[in-house]
C-alpha positions in Angstrom: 17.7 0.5 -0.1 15.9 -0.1 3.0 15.9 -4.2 3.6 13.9 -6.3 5.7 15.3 -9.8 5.8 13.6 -12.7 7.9 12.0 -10.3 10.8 10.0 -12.6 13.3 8.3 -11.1 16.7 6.7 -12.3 19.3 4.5 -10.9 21.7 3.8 -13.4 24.6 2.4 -16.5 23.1 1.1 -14.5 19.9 3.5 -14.6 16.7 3.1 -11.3 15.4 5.4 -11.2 12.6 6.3 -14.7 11.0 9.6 -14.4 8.6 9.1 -11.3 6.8 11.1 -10.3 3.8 10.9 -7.2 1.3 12.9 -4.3 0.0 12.0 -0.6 -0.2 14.7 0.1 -3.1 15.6 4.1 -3.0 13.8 6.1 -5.3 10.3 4.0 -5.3 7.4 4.2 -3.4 6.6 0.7 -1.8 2.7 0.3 -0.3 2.3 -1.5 2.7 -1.0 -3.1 2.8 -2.9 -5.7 5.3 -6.1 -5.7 7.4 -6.0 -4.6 10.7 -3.6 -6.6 13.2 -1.4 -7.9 10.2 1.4 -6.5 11.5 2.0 -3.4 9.6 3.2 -1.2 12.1 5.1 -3.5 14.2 7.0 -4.1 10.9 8.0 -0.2 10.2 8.5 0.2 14.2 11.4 -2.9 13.8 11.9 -0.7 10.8 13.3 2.0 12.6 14.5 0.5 15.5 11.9 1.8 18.0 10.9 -1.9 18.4 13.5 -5.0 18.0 13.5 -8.2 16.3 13.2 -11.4 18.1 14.8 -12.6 14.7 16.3 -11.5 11.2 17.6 -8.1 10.0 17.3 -5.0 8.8 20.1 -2.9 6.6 20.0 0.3 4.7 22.2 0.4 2.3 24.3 -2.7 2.9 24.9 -1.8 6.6 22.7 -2.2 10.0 21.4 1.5 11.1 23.0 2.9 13.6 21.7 5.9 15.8 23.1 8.2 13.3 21.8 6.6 10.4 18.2 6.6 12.0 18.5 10.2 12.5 18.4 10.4 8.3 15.0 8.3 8.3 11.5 9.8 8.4 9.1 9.0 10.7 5.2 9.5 10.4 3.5 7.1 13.0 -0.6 6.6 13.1 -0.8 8.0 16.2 -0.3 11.9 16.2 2.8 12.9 18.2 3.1 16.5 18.0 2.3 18.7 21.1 -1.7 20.4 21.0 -1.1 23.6 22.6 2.8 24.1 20.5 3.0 26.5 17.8 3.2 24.6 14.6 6.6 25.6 13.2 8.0 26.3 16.2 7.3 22.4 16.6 8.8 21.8 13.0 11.8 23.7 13.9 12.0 21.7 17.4 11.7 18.4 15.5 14.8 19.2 12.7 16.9 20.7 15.1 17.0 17.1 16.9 17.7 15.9 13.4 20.7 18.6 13.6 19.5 20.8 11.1 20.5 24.2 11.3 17.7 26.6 13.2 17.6 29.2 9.9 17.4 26.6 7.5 14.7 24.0 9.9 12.5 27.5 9.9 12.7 28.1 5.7 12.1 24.7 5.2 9.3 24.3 7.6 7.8 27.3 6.2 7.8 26.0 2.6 6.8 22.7 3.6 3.5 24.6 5.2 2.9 26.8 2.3 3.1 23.1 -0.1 0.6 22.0 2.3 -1.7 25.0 2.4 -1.3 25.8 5.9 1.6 28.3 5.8 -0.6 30.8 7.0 -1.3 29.2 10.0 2.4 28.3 10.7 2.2 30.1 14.0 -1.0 28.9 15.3 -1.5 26.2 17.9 -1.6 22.9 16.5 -5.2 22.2 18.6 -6.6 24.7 16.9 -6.4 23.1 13.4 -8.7 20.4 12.2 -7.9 17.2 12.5 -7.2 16.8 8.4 -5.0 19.9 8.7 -3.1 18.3 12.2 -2.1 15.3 9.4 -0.6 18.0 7.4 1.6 19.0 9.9 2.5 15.5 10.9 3.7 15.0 7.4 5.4 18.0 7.4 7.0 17.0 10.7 8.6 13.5 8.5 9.7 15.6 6.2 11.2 18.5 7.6 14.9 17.2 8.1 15.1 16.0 4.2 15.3 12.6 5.3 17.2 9.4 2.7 14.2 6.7 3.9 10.4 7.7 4.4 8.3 5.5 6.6 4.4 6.8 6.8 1.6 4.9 8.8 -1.2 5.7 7.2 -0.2 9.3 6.0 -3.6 9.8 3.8 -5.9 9.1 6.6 -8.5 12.1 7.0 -6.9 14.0 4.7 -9.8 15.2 1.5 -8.6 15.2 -2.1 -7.0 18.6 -2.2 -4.8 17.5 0.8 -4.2 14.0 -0.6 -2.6 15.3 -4.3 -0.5 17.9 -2.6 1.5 15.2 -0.5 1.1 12.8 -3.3 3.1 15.3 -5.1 5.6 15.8 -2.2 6.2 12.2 -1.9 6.8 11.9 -5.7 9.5 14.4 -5.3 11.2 12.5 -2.8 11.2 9.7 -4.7 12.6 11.5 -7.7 15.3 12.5 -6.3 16.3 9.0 -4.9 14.2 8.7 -1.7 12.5 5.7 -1.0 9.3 5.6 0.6 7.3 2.9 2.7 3.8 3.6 3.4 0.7 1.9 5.4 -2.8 2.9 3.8 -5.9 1.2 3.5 -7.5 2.8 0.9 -6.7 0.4 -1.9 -7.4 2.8 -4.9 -4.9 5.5 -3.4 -1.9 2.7 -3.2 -2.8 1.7 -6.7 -2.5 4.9 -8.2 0.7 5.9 -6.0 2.9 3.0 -5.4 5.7 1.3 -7.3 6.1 -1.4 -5.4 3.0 -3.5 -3.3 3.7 -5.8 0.0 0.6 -7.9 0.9 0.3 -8.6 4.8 -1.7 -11.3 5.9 -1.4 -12.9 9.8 2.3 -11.3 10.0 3.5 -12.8 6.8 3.8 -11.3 3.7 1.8 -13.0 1.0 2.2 -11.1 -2.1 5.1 -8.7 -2.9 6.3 -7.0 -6.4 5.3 -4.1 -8.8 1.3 -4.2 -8.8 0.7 -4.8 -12.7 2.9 -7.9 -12.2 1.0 -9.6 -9.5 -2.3 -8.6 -11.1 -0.6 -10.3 -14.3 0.1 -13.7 -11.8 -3.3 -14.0 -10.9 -5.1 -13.2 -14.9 -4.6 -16.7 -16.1 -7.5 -17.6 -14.5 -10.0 -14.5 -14.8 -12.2 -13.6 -18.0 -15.0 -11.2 -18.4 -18.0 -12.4 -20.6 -20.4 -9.9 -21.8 -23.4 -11.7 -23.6 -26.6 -11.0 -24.5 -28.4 -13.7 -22.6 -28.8 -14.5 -19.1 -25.6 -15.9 -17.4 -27.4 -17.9 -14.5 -25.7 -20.9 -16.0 -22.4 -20.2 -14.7 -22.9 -20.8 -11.4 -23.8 -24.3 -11.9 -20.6 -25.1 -14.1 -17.7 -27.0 -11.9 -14.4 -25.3 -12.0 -16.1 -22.5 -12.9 -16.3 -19.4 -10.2 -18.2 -16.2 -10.9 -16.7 -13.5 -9.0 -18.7 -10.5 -9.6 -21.9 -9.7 -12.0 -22.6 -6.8 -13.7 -25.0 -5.3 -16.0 -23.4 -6.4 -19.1 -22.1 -9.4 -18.1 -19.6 -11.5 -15.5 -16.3 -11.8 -14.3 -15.2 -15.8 -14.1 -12.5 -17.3 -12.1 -11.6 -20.0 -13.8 -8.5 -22.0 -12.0 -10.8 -24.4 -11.0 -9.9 -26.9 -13.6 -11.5 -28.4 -16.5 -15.3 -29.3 -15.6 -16.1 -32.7 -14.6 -19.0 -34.5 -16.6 -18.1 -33.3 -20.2 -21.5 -31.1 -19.9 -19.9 -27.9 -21.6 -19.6 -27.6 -25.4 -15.9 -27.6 -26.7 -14.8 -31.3 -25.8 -11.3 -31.5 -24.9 -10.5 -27.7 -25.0 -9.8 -25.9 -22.0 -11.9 -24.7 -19.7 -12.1 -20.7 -21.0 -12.8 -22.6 -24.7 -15.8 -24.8 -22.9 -17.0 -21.7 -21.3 -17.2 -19.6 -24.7 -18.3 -22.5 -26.9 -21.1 -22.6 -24.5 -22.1 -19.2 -23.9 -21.8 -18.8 -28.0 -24.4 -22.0 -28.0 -27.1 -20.7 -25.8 -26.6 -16.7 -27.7 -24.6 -13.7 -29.0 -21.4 -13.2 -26.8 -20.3 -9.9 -27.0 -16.9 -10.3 -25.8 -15.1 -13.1 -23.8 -11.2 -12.0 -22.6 -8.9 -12.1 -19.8 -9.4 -9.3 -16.9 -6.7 -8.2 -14.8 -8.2 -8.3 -11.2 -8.0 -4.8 -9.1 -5.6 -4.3 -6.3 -8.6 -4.9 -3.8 -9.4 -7.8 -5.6 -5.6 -8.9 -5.8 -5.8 -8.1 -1.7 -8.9 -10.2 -1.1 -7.7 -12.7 -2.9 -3.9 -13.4 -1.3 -5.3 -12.8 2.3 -7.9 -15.6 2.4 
């Protein structure tokens, strides 16, 4: 288990990372989301030890890593960092051997790794030649290629199409099986929905939200209904306490954690606010349906980041 305890950094006068905690247990893939400049990849850099704290700690496994125990850690930074004019495998070989993997067994593994990733007929091609979805392949392939314990992606699905995307969705998901865990930046919210076990929320360097993502969507239900009615819903927007976050053709989705409304105007007397809200939609015409609605992750994100 990969943990993060307290991490604060500065940069000059700007506080770029402000006391952030969270745990990549082994075996689960953790998503690492924020809006640009939240301090994502300053966070897996400290990760890894290519950047230091100015405060707090990192251990894996109960210990602080040490240049050897880095070596068992996977790397995939945003940035490409693979050579243009290098033969691919020869490159994957390069990179495993300074992981101390044996040359015979970095080339069989690099060569299967390619193959997974539909390029193992280009394994001895020049990496400039490839587009740039298929130069992401290789990059993955390059964090992969020493069977490391910890993965830590930055944005691994970026330019990749959907072909590309379920192949190392599938090779992530085999790590994990077998007792890998795996951090990974993305910000394409319905890809770390479907893939992730665990969510981190980064807003202004500090971690707002953190957990499995049906919980947290759970934390933040209480308060949000659909209504699907037959008659027109304009009267929502007028109702204190009463927030309508999205409208659709059959209806709206309500935030309701604004309290009970003030004035008494709403059928239901006393009840709570969801009870005012149906009483009156069932007053003014056939209600279809009135329940709680688990939010989405990108409605869960826009929500904690405010």
């Amino acid at each position: 288990m990969l943990v993060l305890d307290s991490i604060t950094r500065r940069f000059g006068e700007r506080l770029a990372l402000d006391d952030v905690s969270f745990t990549v247990p082994d075996g689960r893939m953790v998503g690492f989301v924020g809006a640009n400049g939240a301090g994502k990849t300053t966070t897996m850099r400290i990760a890894l030890g290519v950047l230091a704290a100015d405060s707090g700690t990192v251990t894996f496994r109960g210990t602080t890593p040490d240049l050897a125990t880095r070596r068992r850690f996977g790397y995939m930074p945003e940035e490409r960092g693979l050579y243009p004019k290098g033969r691919i495998l020869e490159q994957l070989v390069f990179l495993a051997r300074l992981h101390g993997v044996d040359r015979a067994v970095a080339t069989r593994r690099g060569q299967e790794l390619l193959e997974r990733l539909g390029l193992g007929e280009r394994s001895r091609d020049k990496l400039e030649s490839l587009s740039l979805g298929n130069q992401q392949r290789v990059q993955v392939a390059a964090s992969l290629i020493h069977d490391p314990e910890l993965l830590v992606l930055d944005e691994p699905f970026s330019g990749l199409d959907p072909l590309a995307v379920d192949s190392m969705a599938e090779l992530l998901r085999e790590r994990t099986a077998a007792g890998v865990g795996v951090l990974f930046s993305s910000h394409q919210l319905d890809l770390v929905d479907r893939l992730c076990d665990d969510l981190v929320v980064l807003h202004g360097g500090r971690v707002v939200a953190a957990g499995e993502p049906e919980e947290l969507r759970r934390e933040r239900a209480g308060s949000r209904y659909e209504l699907v009615a037959d008659t027109d819903l304009g009267w929502l927007e007028e109702v204190p306490g009463v927030r309508v976050v999205e409208r659709h053709a059959r209806g709206a989705v309500l935030d309701l954690s604004g309290g009970d409304p003030a004035g008494g105007d709403l059928a239901g007397g006393a009840a709570g606010l969801d009870q005012q809200v149906l009483a009156e939609a069932v007053r003014r015409g056939p209600v279809r349906s009135f329940a709680p609605q688990l939010p989405s992750l990108s409605e869960l994100f826009q929500e904690v980041s405010r």
